[in-house]
PAGUDREN-911649 format. One record per residue: residue in one letter; x negated, y negated, z negated of N, C-alpha, C in turn. Coordinates in pm, whole numbers, plus 50000, padded with zeros to 5 digits. Last residue first. Example, Ala and Ser with C-alpha at 12.3 -4.5 7.8 and 13.67 -1.06 7.14 Angstrom:
BEGIN
S487155022549292486335010649286487104999749213A486815056949220487705045049220486805033049220
This chain:
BEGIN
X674308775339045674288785939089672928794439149X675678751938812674488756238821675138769338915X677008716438798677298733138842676008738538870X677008699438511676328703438627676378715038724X677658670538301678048688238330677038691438459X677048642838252677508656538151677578665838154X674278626138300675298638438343675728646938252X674528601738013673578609638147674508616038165X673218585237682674018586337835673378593137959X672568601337428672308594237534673328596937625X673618601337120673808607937246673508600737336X670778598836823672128592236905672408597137053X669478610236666670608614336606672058609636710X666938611736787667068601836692668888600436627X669288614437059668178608237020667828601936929X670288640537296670428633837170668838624537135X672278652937519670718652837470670668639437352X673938677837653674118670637534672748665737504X675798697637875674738687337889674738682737781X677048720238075677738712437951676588704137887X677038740938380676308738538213676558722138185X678938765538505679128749038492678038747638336X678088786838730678798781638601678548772638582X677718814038920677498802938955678178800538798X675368844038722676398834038841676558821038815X673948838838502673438848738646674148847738745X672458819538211673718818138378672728829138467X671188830838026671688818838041673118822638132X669558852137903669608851538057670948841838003X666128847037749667538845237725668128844437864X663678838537736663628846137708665478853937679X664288809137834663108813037754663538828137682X664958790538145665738798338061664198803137975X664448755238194664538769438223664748776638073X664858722838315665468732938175665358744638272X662078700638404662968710338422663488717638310X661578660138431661758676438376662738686638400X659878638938511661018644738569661058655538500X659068601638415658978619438418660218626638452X658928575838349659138582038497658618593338486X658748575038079660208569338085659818572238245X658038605837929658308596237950659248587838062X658878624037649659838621637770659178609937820X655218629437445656798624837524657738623537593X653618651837380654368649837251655478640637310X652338655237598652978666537583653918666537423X651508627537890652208634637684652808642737689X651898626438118650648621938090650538631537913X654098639438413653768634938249652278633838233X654758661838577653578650938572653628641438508X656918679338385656518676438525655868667938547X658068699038143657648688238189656288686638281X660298720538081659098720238097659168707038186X662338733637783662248718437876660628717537903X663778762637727662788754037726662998741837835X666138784937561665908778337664664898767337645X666308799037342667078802537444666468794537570X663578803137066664478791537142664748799037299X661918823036921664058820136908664378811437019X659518819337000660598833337020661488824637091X659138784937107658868797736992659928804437037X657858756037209658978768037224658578781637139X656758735037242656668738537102657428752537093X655928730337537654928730937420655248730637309X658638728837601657548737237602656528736737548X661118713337421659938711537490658698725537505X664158737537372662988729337312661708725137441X667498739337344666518738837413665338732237326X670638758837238669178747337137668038745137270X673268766237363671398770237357671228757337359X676158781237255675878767237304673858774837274X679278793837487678138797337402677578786737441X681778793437579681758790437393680398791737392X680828774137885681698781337794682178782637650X677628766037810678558773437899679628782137830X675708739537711677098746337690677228751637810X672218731037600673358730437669674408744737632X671038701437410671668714837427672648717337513X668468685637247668768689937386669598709837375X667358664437105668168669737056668728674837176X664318648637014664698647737084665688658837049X661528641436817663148630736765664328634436869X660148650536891660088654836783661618647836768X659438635237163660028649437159660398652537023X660048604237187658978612737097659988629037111X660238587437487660988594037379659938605437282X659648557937616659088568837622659888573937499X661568530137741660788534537684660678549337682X663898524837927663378515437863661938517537786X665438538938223664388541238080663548526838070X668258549938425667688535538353666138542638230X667508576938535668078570238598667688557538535X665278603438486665748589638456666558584738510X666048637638552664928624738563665818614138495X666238672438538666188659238470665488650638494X667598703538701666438689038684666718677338645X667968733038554668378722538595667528710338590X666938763638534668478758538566668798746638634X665118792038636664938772738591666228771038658X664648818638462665398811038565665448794838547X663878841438265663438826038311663598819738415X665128862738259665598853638139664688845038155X667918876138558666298871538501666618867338354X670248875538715669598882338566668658883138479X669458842538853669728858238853670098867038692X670048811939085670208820138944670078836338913X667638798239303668878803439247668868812439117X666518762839214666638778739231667688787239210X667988738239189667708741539361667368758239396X668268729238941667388730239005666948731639165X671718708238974671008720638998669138718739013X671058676638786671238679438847670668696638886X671288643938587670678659138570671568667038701X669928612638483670358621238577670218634538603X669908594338189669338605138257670568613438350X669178563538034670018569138077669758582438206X667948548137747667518558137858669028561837863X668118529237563668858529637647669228536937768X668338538537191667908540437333668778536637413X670968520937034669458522536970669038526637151X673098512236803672838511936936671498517036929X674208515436575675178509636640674838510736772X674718548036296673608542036460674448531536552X675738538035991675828539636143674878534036252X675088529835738673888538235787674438542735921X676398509835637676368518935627675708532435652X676188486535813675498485535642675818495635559X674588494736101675058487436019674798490035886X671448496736274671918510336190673268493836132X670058503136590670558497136501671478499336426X666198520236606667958519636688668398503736559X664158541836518664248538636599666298532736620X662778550736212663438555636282664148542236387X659408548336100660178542936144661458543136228X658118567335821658388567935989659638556136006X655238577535578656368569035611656758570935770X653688589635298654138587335453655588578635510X651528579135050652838575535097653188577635309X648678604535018649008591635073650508593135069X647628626634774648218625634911648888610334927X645928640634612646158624434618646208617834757X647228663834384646868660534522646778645534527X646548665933983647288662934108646648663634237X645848692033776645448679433909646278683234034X646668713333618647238698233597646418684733691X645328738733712644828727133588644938716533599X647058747533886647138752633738646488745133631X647858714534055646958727434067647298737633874X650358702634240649668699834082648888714434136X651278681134569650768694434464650258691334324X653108663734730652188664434631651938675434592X654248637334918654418648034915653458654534853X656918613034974655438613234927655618629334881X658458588535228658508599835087657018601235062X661038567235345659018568735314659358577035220X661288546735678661808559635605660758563035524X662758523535790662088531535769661878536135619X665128513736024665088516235925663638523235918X665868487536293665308502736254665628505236123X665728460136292667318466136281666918480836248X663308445336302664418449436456665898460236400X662328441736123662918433636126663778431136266X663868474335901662948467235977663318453336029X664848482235622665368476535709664708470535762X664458517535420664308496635435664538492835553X666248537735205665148534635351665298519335361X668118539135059666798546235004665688541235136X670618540935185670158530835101668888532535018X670628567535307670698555435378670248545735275X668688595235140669958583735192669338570635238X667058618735305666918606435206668308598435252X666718655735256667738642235289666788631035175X664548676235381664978669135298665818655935333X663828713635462664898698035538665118694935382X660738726235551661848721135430662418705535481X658718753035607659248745635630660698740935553X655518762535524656948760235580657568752235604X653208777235240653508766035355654728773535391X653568782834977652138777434970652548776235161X657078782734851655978790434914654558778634949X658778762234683658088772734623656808784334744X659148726834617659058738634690658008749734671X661308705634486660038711534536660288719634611X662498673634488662258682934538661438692334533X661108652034382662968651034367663318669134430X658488646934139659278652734275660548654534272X657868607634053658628621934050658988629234127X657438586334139656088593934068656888606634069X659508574434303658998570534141658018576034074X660338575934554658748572834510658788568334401X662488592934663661988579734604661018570534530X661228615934683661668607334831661808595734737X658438635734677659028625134584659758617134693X658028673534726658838658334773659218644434681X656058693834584657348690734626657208676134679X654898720234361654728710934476655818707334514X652668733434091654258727534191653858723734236X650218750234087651648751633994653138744533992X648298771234281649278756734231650698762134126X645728785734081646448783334150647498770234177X641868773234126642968778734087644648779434107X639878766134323639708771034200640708776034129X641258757734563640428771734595639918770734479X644588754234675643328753434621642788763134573X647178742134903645928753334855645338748934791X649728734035114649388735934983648098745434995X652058724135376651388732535313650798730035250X655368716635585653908718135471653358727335460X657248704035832656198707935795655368713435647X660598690035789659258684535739658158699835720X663258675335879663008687435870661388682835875X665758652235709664098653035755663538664735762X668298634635730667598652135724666258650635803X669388603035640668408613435710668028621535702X672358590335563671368590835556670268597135652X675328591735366674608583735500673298582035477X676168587735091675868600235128675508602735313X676618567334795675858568734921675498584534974X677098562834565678098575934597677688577634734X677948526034604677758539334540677708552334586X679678507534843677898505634784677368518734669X682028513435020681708516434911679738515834913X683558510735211683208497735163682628501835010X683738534335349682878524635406682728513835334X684178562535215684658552435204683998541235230X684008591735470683498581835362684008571435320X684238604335663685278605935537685348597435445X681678609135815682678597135878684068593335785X678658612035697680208618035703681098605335666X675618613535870676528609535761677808611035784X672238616035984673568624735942674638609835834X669628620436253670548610736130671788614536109X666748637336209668638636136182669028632936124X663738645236322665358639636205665998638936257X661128664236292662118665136353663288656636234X658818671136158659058677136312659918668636370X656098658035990657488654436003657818663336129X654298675435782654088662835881655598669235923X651648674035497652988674935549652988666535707X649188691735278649528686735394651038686435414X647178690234977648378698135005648628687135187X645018709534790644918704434939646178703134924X643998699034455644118709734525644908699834706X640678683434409641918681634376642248694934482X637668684034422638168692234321639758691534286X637488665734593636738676434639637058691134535X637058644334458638548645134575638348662534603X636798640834125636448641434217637238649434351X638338622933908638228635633959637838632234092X637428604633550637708608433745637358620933806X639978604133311638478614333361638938615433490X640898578533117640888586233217639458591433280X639998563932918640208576032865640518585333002X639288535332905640478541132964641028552432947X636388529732910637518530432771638818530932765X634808529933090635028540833054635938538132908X634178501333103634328511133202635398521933160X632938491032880634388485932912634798498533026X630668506332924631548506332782632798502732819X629588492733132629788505733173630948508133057X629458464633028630568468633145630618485033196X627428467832878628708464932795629638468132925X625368474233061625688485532930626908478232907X625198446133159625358457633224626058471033153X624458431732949625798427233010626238441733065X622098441032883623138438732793624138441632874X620788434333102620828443433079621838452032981X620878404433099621348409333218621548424333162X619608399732876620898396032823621418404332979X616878405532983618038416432835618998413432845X616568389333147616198399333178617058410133043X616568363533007617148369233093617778381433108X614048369432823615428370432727616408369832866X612228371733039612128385132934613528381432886X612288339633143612588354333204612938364633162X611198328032884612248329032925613148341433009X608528343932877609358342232761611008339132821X607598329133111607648343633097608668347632990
């Protein structure tokens, strides 16, 4: 019994001395529930870099990625007092931003992203709020894998192989401003395309229309890409057929030639370049 009893303390001991060690950090935990909210999510990149450059240069890096990026921010005890972008993840925002949500294109350079073991790059920032009483958000590292093969400069050398056939819808054209112009299918597809990464514009003449997937089309966009027995309303997939109609914009009311550009992940796919639309 005697034995047990001095057990029994020294266990108890031990215990109290590890709460002591505990707490001798001086840091005060915060509970998640008392940090302020902040959210981000990626729409849309672009891979950018200027061809002026001096290619054998390791400094002065200006090849990289425009990251047009989603956010938003709140807390409900008091207000925020920054928020922003750490793209190099030193703890520091390289960026902020001043409204409580929107939208914000951030560049990360090329030599700031890592090198998958297929040649991709990926891409990682971190996105944060402080509240008026100096708590932080304890928002996770995001990250995206951009798709292709980049040299040692940040040139796309190759990346999709989808190749797309575009051709008249078959309707005819009017004064209307939703006239379906033209039909898109596959000809070669290797894989499914994330709409968010997709770059679709067409030309008549001097004037050029931004197209967007229908399910994200807003006011502004001239023209929409509605998709045809698809399974994903977030992909091109690789046996989907889609149509470009007009979105609130009269396009073509006679016969005219539309000028074709679809992009991916910053790189021009191969496909019909032009198309007589009537």
């Amino acid at each position: 019994m005697k034995t047990n009893a001095m057990l029994l303390a020294i266990l108890l001991f031990g215990m109290s001395l590890a709460g002591c060690v505990g707490q001798t950090d001086g840091v005060t935990e915060i509970s998640p529930s008392d940090r302020p909210s902040a959210v981000s999510e990626i729409e849309s990149i672009e891979t950018w870099w200027m061809s002026s450059t001096n290619e054998t240069a390791t400094t002065n890096w200006v090849h990289g990625f425009n990251l047009t990026i989603f956010y938003a921010v709140h807390d409900w005890y008091s207000g925020i007092d920054t928020a922003g972008f750490d793209i190099d993840l030193d703890g520091i925002n390289d960026q902020n931003v001043s409204d409580s949500s929107g939208f914000e294109v951030i560049f990360i350079p090329f030599n700031e992203t890592d090198e998958s073991e297929t040649g991709s790059r990926v891409i990682s920032f971190r996105f944060g709020a402080m509240s008026s009483e100096n708590i932080w958000s304890d928002n996770p590292i995001q990250y995206h894998i951009v798709t292709g093969n980049f040299d040692a400069w940040g040139h796309l050398t190759s990346s999709s192989q989808n190749t797309f056939d575009a051709s008249d819808a078959s309707a005819a054209v009017s004064s209307a401003t939703d006239d379906t112009l033209l039909r898109l299918s596959w000809t070669y597809a290797d894989e499914d395309l994330n709409w968010a990464f997709v770059s679709f514009k067409l030309e008549i003449g001097d004037n050029v229309y931004d197209c967007e997937v229908a399910a994200n089309a807003a006011d502004g966009d001239e023209c929409m890409i509605v998709q045809n027995g698809g399974d994903s309303d977030t992909q091109w997939e690789s046996d989907e057929i889609v149509f470009v109609q007009e979105h609130n914009t009269d396009i073509c009311n006679a016969q005219c030639t539309v000028e074709i550009t679809v992009q991916y992940n910053g790189q021009v796919l191969s496909g019909t370049p032009s198309v007589p639309v009537a």
